[in-house]
RODO-2510 file (C-alpha; in nm, 4 decimals, decimal comma):
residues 489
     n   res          X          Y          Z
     1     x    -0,7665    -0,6640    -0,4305
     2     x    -0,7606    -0,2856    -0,5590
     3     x    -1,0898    -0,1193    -0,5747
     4     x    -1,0654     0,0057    -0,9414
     5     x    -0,8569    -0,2025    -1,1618
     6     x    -0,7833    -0,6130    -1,1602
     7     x    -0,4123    -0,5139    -1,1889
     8     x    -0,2282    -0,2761    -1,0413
     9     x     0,1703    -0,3234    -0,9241
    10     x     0,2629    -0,1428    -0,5906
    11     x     0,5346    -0,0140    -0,5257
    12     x     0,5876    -0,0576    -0,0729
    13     x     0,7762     0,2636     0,0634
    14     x     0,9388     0,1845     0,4292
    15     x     0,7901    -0,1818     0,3081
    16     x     0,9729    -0,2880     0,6885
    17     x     0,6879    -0,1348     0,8550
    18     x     0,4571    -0,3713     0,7184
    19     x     0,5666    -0,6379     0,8770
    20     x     0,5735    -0,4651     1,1869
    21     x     0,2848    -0,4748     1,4903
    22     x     0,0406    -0,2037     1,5446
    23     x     0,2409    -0,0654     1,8393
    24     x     0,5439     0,0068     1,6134
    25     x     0,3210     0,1911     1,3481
    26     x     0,1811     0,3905     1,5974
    27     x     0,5676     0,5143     1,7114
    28     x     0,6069     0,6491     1,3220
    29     x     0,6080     1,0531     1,4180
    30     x     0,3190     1,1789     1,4739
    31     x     0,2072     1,5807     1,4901
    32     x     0,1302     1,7289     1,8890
    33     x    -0,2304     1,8538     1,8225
    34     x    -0,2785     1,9411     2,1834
    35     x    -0,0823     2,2807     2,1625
    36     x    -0,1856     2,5718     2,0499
    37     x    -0,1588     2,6621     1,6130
    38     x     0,1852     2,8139     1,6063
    39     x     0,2745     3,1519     1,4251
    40     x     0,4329     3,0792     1,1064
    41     x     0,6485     3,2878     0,8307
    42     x     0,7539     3,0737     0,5599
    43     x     1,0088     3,3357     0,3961
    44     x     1,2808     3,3734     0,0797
    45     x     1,0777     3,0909    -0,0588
    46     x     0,9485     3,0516    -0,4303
    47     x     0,5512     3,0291    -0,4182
    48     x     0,3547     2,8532    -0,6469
    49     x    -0,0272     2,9978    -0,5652
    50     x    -0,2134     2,7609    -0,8406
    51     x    -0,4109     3,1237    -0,8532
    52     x    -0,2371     3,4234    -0,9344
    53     x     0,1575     3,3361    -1,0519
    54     x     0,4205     3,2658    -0,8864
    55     x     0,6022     3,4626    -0,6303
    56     x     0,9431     3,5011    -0,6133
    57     x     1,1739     3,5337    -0,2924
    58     x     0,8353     3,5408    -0,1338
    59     x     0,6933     3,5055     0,2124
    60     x     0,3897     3,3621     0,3138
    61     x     0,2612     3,4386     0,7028
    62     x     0,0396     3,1803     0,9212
    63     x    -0,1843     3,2479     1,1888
    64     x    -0,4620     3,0421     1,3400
    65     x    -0,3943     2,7609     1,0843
    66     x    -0,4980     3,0182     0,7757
    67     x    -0,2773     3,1922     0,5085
    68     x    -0,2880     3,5613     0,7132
    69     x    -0,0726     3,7426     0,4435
    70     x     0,1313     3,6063     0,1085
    71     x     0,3703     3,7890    -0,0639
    72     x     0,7109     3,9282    -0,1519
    73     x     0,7341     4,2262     0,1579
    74     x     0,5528     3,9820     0,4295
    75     x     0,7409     4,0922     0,7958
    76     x     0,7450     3,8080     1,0821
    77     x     0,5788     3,9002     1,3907
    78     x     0,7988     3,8802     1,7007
    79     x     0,6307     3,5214     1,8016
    80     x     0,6477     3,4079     1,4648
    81     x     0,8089     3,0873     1,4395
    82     x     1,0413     3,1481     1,1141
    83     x     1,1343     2,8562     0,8197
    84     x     1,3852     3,0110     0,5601
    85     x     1,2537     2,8048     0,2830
    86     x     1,5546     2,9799     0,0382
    87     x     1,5973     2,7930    -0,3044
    88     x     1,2991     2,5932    -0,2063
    89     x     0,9432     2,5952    -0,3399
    90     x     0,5745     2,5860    -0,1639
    91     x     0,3374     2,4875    -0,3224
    92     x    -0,0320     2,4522    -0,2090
    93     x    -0,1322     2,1171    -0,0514
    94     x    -0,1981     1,7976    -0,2988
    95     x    -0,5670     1,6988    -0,3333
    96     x    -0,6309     1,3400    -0,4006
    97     x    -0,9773     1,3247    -0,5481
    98     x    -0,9882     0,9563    -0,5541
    99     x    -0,8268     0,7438    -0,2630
   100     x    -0,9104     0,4470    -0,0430
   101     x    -0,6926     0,5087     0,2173
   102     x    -0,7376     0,5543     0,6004
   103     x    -1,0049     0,2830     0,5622
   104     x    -1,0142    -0,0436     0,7984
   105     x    -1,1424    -0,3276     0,5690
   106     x    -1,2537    -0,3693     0,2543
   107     x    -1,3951    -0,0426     0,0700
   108     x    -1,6427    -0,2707    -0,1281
   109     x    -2,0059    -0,3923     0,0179
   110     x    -2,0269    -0,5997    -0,2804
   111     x    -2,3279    -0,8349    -0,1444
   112     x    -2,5760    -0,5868    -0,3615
   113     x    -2,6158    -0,3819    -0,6739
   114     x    -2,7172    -0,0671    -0,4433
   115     x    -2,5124    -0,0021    -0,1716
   116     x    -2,6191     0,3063    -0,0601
   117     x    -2,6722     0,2178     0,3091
   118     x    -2,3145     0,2386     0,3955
   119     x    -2,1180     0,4848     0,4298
   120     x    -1,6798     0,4990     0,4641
   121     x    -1,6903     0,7247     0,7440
   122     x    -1,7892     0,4571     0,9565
   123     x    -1,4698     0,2621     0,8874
   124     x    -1,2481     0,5369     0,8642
   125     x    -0,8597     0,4312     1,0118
   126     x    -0,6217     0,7269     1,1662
   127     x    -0,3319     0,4022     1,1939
   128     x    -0,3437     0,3626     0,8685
   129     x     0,0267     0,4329     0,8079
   130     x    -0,0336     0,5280     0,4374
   131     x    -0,1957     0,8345     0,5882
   132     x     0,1725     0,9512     0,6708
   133     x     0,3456     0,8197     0,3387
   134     x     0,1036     1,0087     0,1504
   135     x     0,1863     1,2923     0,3528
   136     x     0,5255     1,2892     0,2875
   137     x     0,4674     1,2821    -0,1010
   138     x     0,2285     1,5812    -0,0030
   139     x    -0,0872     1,5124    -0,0326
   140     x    -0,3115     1,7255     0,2284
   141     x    -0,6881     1,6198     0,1525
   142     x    -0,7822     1,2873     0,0639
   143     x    -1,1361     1,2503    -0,1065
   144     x    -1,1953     0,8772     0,0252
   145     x    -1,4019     0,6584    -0,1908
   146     x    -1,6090     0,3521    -0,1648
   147     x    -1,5509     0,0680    -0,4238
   148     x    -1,6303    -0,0154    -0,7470
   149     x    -1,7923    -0,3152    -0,7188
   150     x    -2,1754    -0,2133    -0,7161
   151     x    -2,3959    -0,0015    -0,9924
   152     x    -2,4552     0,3084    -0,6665
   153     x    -2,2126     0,2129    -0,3978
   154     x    -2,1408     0,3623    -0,0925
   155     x    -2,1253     0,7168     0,0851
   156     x    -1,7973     0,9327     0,0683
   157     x    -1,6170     1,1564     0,2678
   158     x    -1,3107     1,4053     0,2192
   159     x    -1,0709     1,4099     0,5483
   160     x    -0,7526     1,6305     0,5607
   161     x    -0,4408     1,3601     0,6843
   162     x    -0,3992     1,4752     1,0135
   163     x    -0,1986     1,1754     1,1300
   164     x    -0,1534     1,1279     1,4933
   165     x    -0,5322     1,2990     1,5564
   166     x    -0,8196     0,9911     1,6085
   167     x    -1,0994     0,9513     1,3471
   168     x    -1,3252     1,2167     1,4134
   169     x    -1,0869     1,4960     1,3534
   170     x    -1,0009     1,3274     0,9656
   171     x    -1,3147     1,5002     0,7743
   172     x    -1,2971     1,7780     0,6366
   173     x    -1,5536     2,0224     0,8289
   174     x    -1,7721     2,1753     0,5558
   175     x    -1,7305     1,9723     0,2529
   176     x    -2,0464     1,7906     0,1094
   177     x    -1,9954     1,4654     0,1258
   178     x    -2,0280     1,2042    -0,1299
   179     x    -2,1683     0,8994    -0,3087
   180     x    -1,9825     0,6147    -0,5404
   181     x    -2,1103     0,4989    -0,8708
   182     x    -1,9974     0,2610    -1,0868
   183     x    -2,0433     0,1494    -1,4379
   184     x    -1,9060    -0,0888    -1,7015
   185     x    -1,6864    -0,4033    -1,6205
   186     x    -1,6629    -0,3714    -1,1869
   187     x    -2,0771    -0,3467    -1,1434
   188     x    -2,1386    -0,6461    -1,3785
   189     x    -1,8618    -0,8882    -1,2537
   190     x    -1,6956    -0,9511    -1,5492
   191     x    -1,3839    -1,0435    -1,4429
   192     x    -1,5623    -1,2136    -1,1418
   193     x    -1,6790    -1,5273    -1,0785
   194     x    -1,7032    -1,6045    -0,6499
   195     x    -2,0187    -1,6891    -0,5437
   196     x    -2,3714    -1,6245    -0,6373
   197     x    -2,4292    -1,4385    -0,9807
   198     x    -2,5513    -1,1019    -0,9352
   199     x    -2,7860    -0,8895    -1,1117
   200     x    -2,6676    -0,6685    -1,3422
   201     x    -2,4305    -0,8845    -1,5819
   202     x    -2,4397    -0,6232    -1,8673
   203     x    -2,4088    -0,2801    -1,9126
   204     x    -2,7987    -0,2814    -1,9861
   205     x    -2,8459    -0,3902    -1,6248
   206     x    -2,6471    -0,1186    -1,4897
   207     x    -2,8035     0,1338    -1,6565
   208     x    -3,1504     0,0054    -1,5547
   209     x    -3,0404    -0,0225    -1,1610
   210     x    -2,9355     0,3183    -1,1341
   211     x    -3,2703     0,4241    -1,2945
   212     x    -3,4917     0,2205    -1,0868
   213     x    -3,2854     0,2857    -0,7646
   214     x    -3,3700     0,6955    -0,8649
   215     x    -3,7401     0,6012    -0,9741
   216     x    -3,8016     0,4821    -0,6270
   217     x    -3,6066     0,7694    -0,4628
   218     x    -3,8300     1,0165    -0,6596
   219     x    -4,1297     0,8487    -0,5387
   220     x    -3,9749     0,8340    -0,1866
   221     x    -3,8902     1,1935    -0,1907
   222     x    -4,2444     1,2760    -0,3205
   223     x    -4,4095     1,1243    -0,0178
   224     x    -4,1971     1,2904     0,2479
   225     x    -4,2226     1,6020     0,0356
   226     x    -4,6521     1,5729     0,0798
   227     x    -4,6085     1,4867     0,4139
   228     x    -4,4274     1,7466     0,5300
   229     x    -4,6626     1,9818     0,3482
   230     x    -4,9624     1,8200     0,4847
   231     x    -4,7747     1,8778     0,8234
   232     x    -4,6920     2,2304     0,8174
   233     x    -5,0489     2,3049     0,7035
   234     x    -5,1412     2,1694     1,0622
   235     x    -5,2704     1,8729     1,0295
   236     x    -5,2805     1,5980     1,2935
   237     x    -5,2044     1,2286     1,3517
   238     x    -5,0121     1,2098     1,0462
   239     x    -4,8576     0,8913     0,9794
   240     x    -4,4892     0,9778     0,8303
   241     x    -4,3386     0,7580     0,5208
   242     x    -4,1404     0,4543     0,6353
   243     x    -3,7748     0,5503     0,6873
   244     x    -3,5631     0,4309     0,3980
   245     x    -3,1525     0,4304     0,5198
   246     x    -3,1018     0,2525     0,1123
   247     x    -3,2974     0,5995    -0,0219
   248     x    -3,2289     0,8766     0,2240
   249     x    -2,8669     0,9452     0,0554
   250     x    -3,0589     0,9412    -0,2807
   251     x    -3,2727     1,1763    -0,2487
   252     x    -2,9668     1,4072    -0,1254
   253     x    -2,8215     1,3664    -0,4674
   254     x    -3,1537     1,4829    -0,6015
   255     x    -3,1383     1,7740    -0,3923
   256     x    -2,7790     1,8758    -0,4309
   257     x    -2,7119     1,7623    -0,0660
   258     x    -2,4899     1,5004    -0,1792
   259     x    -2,2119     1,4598    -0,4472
   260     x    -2,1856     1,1827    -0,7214
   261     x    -1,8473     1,0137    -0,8309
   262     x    -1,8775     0,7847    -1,0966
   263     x    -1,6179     0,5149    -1,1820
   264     x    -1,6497     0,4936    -1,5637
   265     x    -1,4636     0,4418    -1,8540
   266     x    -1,5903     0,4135    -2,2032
   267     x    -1,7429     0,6957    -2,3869
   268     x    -2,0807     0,5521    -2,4356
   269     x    -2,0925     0,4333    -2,0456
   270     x    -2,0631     0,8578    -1,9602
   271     x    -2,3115     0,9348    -2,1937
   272     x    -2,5570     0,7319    -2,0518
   273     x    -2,5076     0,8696    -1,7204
   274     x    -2,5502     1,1842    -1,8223
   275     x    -2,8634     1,0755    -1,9821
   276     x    -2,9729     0,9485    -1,6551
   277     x    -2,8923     1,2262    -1,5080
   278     x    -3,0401     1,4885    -1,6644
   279     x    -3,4057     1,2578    -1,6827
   280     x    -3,3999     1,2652    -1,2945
   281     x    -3,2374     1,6298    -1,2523
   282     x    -2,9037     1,5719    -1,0627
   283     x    -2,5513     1,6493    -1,1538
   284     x    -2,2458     1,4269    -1,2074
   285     x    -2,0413     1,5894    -0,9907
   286     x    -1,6972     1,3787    -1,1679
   287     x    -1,6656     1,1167    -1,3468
   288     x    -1,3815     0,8856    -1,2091
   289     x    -1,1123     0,7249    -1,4157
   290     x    -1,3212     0,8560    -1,7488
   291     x    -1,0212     0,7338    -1,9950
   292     x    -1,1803     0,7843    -2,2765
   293     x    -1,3292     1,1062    -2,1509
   294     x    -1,1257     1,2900    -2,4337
   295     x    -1,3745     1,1394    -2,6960
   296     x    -1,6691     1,2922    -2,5467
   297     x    -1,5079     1,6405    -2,3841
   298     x    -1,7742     1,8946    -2,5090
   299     x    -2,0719     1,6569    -2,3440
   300     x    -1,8760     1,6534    -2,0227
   301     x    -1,8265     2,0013    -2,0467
   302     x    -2,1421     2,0972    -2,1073
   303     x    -2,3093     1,9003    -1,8053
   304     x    -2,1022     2,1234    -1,6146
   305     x    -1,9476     1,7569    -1,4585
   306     x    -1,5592     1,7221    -1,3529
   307     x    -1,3289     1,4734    -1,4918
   308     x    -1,0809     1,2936    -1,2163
   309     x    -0,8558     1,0737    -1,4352
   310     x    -0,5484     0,8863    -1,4662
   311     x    -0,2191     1,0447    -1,6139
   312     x    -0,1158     0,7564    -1,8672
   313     x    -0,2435     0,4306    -1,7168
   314     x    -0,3803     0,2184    -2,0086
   315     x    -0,4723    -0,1278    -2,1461
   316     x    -0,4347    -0,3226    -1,7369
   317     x    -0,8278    -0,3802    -1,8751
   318     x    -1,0138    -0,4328    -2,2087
   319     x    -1,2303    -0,1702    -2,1040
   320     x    -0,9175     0,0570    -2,0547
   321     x    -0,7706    -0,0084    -2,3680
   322     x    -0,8176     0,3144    -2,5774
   323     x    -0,6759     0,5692    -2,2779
   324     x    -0,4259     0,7861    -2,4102
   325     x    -0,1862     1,0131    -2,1970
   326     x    -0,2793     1,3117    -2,3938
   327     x    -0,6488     1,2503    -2,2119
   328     x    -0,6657     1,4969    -1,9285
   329     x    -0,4904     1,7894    -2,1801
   330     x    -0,7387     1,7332    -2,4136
   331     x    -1,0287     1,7339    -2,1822
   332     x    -0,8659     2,0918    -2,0554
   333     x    -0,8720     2,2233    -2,3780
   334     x    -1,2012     2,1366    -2,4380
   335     x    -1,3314     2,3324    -2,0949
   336     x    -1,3499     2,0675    -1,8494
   337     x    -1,2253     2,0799    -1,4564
   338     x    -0,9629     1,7963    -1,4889
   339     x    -0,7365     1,6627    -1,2122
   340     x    -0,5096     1,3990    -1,2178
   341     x    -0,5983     1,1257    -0,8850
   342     x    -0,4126     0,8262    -0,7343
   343     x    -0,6749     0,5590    -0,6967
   344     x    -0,4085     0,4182    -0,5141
   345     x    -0,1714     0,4478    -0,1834
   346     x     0,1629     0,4499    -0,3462
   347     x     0,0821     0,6412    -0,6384
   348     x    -0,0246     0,9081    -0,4367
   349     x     0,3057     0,9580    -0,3002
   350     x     0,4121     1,1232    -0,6118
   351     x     0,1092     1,2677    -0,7396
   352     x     0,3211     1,5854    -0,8530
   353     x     0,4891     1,4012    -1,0985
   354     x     0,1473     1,2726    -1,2535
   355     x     0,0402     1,5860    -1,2841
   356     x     0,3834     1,6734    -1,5003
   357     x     0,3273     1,4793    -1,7329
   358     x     0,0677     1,6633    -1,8837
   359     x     0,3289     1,9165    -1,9912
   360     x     0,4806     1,6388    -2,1755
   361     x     0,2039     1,5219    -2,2949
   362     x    -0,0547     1,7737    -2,4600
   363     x     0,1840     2,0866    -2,3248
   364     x    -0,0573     2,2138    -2,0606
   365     x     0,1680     2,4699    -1,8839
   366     x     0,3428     2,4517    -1,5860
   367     x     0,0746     2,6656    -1,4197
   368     x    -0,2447     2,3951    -1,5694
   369     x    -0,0476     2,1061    -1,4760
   370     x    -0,0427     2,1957    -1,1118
   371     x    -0,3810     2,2775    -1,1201
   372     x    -0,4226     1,8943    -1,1613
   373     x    -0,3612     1,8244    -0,8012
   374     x    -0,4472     2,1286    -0,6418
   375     x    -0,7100     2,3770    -0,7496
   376     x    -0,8767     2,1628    -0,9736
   377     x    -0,9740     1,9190    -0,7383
   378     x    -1,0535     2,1371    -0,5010
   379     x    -1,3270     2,2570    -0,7274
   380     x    -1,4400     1,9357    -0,8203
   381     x    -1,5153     1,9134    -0,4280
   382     x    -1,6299     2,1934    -0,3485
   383     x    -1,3931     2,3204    -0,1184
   384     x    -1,2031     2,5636    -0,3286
   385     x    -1,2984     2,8360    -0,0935
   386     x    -1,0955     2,6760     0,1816
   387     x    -0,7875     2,4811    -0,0313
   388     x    -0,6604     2,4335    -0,3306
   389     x    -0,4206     2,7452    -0,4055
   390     x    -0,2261     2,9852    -0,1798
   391     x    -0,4379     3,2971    -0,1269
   392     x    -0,5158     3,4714     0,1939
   393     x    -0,7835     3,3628     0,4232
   394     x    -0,7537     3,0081     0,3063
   395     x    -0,6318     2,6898     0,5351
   396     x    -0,2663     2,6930     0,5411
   397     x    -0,2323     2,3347     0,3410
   398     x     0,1181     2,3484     0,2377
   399     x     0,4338     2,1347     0,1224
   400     x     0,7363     2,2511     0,1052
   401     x     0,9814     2,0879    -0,1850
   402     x     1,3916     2,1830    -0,2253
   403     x     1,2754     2,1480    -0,6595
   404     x     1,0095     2,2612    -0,8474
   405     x     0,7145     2,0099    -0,7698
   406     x     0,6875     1,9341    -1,1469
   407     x     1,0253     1,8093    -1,1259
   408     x     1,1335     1,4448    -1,0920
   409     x     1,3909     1,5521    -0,8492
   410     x     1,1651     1,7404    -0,6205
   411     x     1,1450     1,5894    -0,2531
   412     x     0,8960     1,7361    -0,0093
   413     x     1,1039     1,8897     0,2684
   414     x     0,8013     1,9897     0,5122
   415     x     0,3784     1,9259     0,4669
   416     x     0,1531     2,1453     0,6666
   417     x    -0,2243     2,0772     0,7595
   418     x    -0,4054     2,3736     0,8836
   419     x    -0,0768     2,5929     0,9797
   420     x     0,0673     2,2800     1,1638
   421     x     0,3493     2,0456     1,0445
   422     x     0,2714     1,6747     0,9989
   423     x     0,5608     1,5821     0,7851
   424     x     0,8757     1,6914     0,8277
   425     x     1,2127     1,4848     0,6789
   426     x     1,4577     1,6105     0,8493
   427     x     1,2850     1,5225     1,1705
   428     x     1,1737     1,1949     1,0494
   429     x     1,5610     1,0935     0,9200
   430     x     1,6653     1,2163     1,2917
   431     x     1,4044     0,9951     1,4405
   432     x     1,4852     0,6684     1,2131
   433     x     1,7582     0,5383     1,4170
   434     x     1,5345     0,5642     1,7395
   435     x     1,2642     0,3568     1,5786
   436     x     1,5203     0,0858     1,4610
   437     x     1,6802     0,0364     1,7914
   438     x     1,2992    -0,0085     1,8959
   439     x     1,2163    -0,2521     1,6503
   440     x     1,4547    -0,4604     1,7212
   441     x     1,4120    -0,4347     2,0699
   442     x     1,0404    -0,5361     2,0393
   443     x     1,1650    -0,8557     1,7713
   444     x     1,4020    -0,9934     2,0182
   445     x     1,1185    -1,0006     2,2861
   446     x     0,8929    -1,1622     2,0780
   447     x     1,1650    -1,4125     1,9962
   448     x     1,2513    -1,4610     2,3032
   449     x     0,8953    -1,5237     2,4585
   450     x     0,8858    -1,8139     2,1591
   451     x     1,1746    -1,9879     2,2496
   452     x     0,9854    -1,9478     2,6169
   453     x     0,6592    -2,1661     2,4582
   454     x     0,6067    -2,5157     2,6792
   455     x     0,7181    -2,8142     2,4907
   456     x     0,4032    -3,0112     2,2853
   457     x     0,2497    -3,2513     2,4257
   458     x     0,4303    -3,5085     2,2102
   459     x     0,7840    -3,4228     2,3055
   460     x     0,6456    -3,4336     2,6912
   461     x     0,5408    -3,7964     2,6355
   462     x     0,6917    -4,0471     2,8587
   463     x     0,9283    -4,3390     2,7288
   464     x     0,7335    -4,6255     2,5590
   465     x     0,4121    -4,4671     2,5809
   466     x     0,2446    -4,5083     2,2769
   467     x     0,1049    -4,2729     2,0568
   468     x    -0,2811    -4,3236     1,9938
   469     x    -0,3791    -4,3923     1,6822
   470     x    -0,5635    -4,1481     1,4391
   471     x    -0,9157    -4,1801     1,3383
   472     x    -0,8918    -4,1897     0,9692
   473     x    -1,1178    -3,9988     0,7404
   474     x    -1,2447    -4,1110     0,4402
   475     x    -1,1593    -3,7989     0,1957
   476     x    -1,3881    -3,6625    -0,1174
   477     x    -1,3269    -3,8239    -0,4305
   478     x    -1,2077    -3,5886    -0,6671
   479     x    -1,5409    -3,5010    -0,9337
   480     x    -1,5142    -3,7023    -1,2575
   481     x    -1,4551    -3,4506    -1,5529
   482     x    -1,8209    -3,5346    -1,6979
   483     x    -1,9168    -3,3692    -1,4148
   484     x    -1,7306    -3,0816    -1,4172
   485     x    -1,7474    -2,9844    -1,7319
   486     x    -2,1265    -3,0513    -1,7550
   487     x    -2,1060    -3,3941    -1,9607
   488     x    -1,8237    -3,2057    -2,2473
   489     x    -1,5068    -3,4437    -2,2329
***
């Protein structure tokens, strides 16, 4: 089940993997991290900055895993490992603001209304092998979201896809981390019906858990606030407020500590939010999805809150019915940090072309529609300082494509995480025949060990021995149709 929508085709690259054990996933190449960052000089390469132009015939030098010098006149030092990137094009690294990747389990605790209490970075997966698709459609950072499925779900974290490195060394140092919201069909079940009914049902009852989930962080916040007051005035035997783990990432959102992403979709839905909002002082940091943002732009704009959307997904809902590809142009025009996101494993493998289509439709330029999945999102998580364009000083987060990314024929060639490559294709189509001959290798032992399996017992029976007879059971009766439909025939 997807975490956003009730339908959603997906489309398997490499789907032979899948059916593959863990120990073959693990063989799928995977980046040394053990040796030092090399010396790079990416040269004779057209650069796409997402900041200031593009640079033709340029270079772009690499040392210590940040952008050291960009250019047209860059010279390679004499340890400098050199890619001639001629007729090809860099661009900065993709930036998926809304993904569910790299996550082992479900991504929804959908037991309560406010799941606040857990947080993705517990579960996070380095074997998930979608890590290296989407790195190999280059996407670099990965803003990994909890579900959809409660009013306030869980915490959020960004990680850069350093496949091959374990768990800890997937989030992004530095970058505030997050919490999921959720309104309109998801939070009140509507298209749900397993177990016990939970409160809310209605769009009412969403509104109202949010607010009373914030009144009691206010009050929560208010008596930590007094006591430590009371404490640093000196005074003893204090007894401190009980410990709240449901509040605690509440009360960060209140004091800027913590980022909101909201799953939403109809106008009136983001309105209310930003009601909310602004009565308990915190920011929408973006609203997720937000397909009908385009009808109420200016408010958006004006809270100063991001819009991460799709680029012409529409009607796979009711609730989705009135999106428009011309949504994340118009939202542009109207002053609001747009970006075009994935939501989904696949789709992020060609994220680039998403972010074309803009051009097509609402004719943001080439330079805006890159924007989408670069800078844009990178300011939407406030880690624009670090990613999200090609400028010196910043991480070296690259992909390298033999098109112009906006094209449908582009194909990343090489995708570089902090100054190190983690996708390469040339390497990977040199490595594929390797891999076969060690899948099948590892299918014939496993077919081999089941022709090994002892015989059943029945087979092993002697001659004439009979077999004993079952204890029967008496089965349920099917229910009578006055009772399952309540008495209506």
């Amino acid at each position: 089940m997807k975490a956003e929508r009730l339908i959603r085709p997906r489309l398997l690259i490499c789907s032979a993997l899948l059916v593959l054990p863990a120990a073959i996933l693990a063989r799928v190449p995977k980046a040394p991290a053990a040796d030092p960052t090399p010396v790079i000089l990416i040269q004779n390469a057209t650069i796409l900055t997402a900041s200031h132009g593009t640079i033709e015939r340029g270079s772009i030098l690499i040392k210590d895993g940040k952008i050291a010098e960009v250019g047209a006149s860059v010279k390679a030092p004499k340890d400098a490992q050199v890619i001639d990137a001629a007729g090809q094009f860099v661009m900065p690294g993709i930036i998926d603001c809304h993904s569910h990747i790299a996550v082992d389990g479900n991504v929804n605790e959908g037991s309560i209304s406010v799941s606040s209490i857990v947080n993705i970075a517990d579960v996070l997966n380095p074997d998930d092998v979608d890590i290296y698709r989407d790195l190999a459609g280059g996407v670099t950072v990965a803003n990994v979201l909890h579900g959809s499925a409660n009013a306030i779900g869980g915490q959020t974290i960004v990680i850069k896809l350093r496949w091959g490195l374990p768990a800890s060394k997937l989030p992004f140092d530095g970058a505030l981390p997050g919490i999921k919201f959720a309104l309109g069909e998801n939070p009140k079940r509507s298209n749900f019906s397993r177990g016990t009914p939970r409160y809310p049902a209605t769009r009412m009852g969403v509104e109202e858990t949010i607010r009373g989930a914030f009144t009691e962080a206010r009050d929560y916040k208010g008596s930590w606030d007094l006591y430590n007051k009371r404490t640093a005035a000196g005074e003893k035997n204090l007894i401190p407020p009980r410990r709240d783990l449901r509040l605690d990432p509440l009360v960060e959102v209140l004091e800027g500590k913590r980022y909101v992403h909201s799953h939403c979709y109809r106008e009136d839905e983001i309105l209310m939010l930003l009601r909310v909002a602004k009565e308990f002082g915190f920011k929408v940091r973006t609203f997720q999805h937000v397909l009908e943002g385009y009808k109420v732009a200016d408010e958006i704009a004006a809270a100063g809150a991001g819009a991460s959307t799709f680029s012409d997904w529409w009607a796979y809902k009711v609730e989705a019915y009135d999106a428009i590809p011309y949504n994340a142009a118009l939202m542009t025009r109207r002053g609001v940090v747009v970006s075009v996101n994935s939501d989904d494993a696949e789709e992020a493998t060609h994220l680039n072309q998403e972010a074309a289509k803009s051009m097509k439709f609402g004719g943001l330029s080439h330079d805006e529609a890159l924007k989408l999945v670069t800078l844009n999102p990178a300011i939407q998580l406030g880690i624009d300082k670090r990613v999200g364009s090609i400028d010196a000083g910043k991480d070296a987060d690259l992909v390298i494509y033999n098109h112009d990314p906006l094209s449908a024929y582009a194909v990343v060639q090489k995708t570089l995480i902090d100054g190190r490559v983690y996708f390469d294709r040339q390497r990977d189509i040199a490595d594929r025949p390797v891999r076969e001959k060690e899948k099948k290798a590892l299918l014939d032992k496993q077919k081999k060990a089941a022709e090994k399996k002892p015989e059943s017992s029945d087979a092993a029976k002697k001659p004439g021995e009979k077999k004993p007879e079952e204890k029967k059971e008496d089965k349920p009766k099917p229910p009578q149709s006055a009772l399952v439909l309540g008495g209506a025939r």
